[in-house]
N, C-alpha and C positions, 0 to 999 in steps of 0.2 A: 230955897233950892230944892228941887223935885228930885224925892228919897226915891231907888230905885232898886231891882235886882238884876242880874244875867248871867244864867249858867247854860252852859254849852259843854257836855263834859263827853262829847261824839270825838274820836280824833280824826281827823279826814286826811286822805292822802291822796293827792291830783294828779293827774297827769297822762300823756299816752304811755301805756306799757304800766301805767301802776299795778295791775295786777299780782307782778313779781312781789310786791311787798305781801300778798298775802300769806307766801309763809312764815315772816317773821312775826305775823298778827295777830296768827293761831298757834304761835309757840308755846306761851300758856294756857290755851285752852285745853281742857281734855280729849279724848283721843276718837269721840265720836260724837257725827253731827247730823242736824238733816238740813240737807240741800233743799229749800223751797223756791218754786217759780211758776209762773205761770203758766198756759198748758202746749202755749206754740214756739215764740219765738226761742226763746234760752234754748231749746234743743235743735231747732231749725238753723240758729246764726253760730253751734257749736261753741254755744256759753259755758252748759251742761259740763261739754266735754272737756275745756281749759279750766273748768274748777276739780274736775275730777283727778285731772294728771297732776293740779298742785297740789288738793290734798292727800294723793296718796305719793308725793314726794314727802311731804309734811307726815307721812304714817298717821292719817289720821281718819278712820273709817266714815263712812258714810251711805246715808237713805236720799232717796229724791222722791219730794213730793211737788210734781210737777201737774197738779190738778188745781188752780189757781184762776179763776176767770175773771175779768173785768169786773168790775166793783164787788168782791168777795163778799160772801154771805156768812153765816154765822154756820150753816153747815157744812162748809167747806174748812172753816176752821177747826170744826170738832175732827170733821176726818184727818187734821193733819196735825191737832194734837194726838190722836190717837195713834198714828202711826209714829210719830215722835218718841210716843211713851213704849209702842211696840219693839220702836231700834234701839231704845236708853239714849236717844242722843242725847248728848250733854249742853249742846247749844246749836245754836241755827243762823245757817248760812244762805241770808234771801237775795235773790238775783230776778233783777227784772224793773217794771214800773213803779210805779205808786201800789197799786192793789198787790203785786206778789211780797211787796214788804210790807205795806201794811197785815197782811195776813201772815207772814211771817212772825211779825210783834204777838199780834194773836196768839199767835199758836205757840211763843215761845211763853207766852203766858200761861194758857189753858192746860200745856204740855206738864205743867206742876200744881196746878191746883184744881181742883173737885169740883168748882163752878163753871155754869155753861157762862159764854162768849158775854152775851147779852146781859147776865148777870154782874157784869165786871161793868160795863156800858153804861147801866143804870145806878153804880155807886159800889157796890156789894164791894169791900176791899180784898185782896189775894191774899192768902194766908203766907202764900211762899215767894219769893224772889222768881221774876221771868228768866229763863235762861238766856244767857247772853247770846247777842244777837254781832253779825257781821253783814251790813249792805252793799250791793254793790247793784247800783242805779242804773237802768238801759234807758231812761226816759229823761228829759231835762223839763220838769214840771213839778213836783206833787213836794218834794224836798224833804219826803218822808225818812231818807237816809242822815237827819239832823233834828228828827222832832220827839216826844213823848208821847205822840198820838198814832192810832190807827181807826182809818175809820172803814165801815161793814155798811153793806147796803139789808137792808131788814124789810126783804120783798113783801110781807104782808102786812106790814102798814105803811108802806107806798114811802120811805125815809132814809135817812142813813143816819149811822146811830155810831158815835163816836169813844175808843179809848183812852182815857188821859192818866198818862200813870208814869214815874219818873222811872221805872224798869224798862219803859219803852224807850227809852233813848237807847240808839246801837251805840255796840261799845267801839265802834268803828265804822267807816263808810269810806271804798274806794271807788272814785271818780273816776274815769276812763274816757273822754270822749270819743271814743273809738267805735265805743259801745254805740255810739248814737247814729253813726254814718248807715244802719240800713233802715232806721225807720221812716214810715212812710209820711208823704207833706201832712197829712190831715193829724196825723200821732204828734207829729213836730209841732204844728201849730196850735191842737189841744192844749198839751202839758205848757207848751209857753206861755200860752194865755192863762193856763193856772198859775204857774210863777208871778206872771204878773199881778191879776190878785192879791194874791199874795203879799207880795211887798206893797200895794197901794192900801189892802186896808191894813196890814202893820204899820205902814204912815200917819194912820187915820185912828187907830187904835185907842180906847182908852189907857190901856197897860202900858202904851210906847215910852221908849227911853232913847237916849241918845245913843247909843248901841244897837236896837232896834231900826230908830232912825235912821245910823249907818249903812246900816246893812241893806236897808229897804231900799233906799234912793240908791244906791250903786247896783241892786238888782235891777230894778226898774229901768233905768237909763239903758244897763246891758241891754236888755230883753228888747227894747223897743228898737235897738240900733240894728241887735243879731239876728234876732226872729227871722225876720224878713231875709234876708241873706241865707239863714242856714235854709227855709222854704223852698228859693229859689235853688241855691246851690248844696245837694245833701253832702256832698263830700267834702266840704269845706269846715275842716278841722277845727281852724281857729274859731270860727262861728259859733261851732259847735261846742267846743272847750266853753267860748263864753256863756253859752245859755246854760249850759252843766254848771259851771260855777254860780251862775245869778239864781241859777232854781233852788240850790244850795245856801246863798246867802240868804233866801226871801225865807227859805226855810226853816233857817238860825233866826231870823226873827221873827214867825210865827211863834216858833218854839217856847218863845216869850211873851206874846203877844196875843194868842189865837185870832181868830180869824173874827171876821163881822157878818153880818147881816147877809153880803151877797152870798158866801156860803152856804147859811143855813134856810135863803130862800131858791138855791140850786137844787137841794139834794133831792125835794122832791119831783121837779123835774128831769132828771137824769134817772131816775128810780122808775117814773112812772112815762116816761115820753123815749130813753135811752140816748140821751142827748149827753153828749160825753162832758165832765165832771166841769172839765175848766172852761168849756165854751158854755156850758149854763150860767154857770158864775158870770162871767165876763160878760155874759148878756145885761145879766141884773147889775151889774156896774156901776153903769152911764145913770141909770135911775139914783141910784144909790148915791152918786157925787153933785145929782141935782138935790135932793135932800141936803146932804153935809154942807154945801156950800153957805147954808145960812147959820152953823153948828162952827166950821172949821175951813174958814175962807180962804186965811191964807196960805194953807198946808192943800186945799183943793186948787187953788191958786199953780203951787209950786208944782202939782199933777200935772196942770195943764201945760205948762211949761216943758217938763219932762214929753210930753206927747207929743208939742210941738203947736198948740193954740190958748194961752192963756188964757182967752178969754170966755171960753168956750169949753172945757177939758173935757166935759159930757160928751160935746158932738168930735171931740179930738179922738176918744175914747173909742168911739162907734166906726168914726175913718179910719183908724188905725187895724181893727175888726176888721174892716171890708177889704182893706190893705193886703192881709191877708188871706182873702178869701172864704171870711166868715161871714153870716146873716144876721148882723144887729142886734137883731129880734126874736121873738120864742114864737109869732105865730107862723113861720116859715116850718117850725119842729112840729107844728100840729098842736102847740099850746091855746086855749081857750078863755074865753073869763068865765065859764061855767067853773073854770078847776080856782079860779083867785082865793074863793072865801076856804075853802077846804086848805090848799097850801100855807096861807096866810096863818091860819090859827095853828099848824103845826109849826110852822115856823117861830110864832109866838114865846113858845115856851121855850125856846132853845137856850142858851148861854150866850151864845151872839149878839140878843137883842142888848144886855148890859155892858158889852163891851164898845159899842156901838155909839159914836157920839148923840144927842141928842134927843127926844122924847119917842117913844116908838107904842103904836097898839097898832090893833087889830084894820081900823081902815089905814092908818100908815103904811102898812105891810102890804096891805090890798091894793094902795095907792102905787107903790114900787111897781107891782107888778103888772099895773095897767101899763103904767109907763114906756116895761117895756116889752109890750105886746106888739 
């Protein structure tokens, strides 16, 4: 019997209108925080503005650091532990995608201890506990509002360079799918194809449990049924409720599981091509399930299934992408095989490759990403 763990210790609260719970979420926190978010939407859709009026019903002061940009960088972080440390907040309230909370975790980290970003990335442990963190997710993709991780783009060595630390779990995450109704098809369909990810390599996982497992295949089904519907129709709540919750469950089981191979052969295409985080990934997928297949047949097997061509779940994978009105492939982004051997060997050393079913080097790697060119 396969000995197992799973902790989740985020409490999530769902729903339209869950916002109202925010005051009873910050009762015990102390009396000042800082607002992080990204640098357009939260002020533009009046996010800003409905956290501002709850917590100053809540009497409880606050900064905004609304200087947050698409795959945050390690000096964006420093600016916003610094001004963290400038207001005393005592803990932090991130609003927005993937990148405004992942930089959020950063900075609730760096915000107490003496080492830079990248220092904590590559092992260095914090001396001090992150301050508590509260999410509230405008994107249904990255499930960062349920993980231990934040991950930073580290623009001069062409990578993204990730934090794993159990101080990154929020001590809370409210869902709202309300939040989701003004973002735009290409936002929609990014972050879904990240969920999705998500839950197929936690499927796939060496670390999976049956718990993981749960989670993953009830994301997955969502994601492939809602996607598409919320794409076509943005206003469609229920749709959208359910890819909120499925980006959510896929995230509960990274949380435990990390991620594989297609991830840490994304990041440098997204870094270096700006090819948004979950349609890199999901490119390198299809490749990725033709390798497994001779590793983890009948769990690749039960993907195909889930997409809706068993026997095939690679080119179910790729249809399902186009479905959406995504490009398959990386050389439509301007990808080359001039860049294969450089990606490859960075990808190499990642943690990914050992979680990863099945034997993995340097022409494996290279081979992926011929695939899929």
């Amino acid at each position: 019997m396969q000995v197992f763990s799973f902790w989740m210790p985020t409490r999530v609260v769902f729903g339209e209108g869950c916002l109202a719970q925010l005051d009873d979420l910050v009762a015990p926190l102390p009396r000042r925080c800082l607002i992080v978010a990204g640098r357009r939407a939260a002020r533009l859709n009046g996010w800003l503005t409905q956290l501002g009026e709850r917590l100053k019903q809540a009497r409880v002061e606050y900064a905004i650091f609304d200087a947050v940009e698409p795959n945050p960088t390690p000096h964006t972080v420093a600016d916003g532990a610094a001004l963290a440390r400038r207001e005393k907040a005592r803990w932090i309230l991130a609003i927005g995608g993937g990148s405004a909370i992942d930089a959020g975790k950063a900075i609730a980290l760096c915000a107490v201890n003496q080492g830079a970003v990248l220092d904590y990335a590559r092992g260095m442990k914090p001396e001090r506990p992150a301050l508590p963190l509260i999410a509230v997710p405008t994107t249904a993709g990255t499930g960062s509002e349920v993980t231990p991780y934040a991950i930073l783009s580290d623009v001069a060595a062409c990578d993204k360079v990730g934090l794993s630390h159990p101080d990154l779990f929020p001590r809370a995450a409210l869902l709202d799918p309300t939040f989701l109704v003004s973002s735009p098809e290409n936002l929609t369909v990014d972050t879904g194809l990240d969920a999705l990810c998500h839950a197929l390599e936690a499927y796939l996982s060496r670390q999976r449990s049956p718990f993981s497992d749960m989670l993953a295949e009830r994301a997955a089904c969502a994601i492939v049924e809602h996607l598409p519907r919320a794409r076509k129709a943005p206003q469609d709540i229920e749709a959208r409720g359910a890819l909120m919750l499925a980006s959510c469950q896929a995230g509960m089981a990274i949380a435990n599981t990390a991620t594989l191979l297609p991830h840490a052969l994304g990041y440098p295409v997204t870094v270096r091509f700006d090819v948004p985080h979950g349609r890199a990934t999901a490119i390198l997928l299809p490749a990725f399930l033709e390798r497994e297949t001779a590793h983890e047949p009948e769990r690749v097997r039960a993907i195909g299934r889930i997409l809706g061509n068993e026997a095939d779940p690679p080119a179910a994978l790729r249809a399902f992408m186009e479905s959406c009105g995504v490009a398959p492939r990386l050389m439509p982004y301007g990808v080359q095989d001039k860049e294969i051997s450089a990606f490859a060997r960075q990808a190499l050393g990642k943690r990914h490759v050992k979680l990863s079913p099945g034997e993995w080097d340097q022409a494996a790697l290279e081979d992926l990403y011929r695939r899929s060119l």
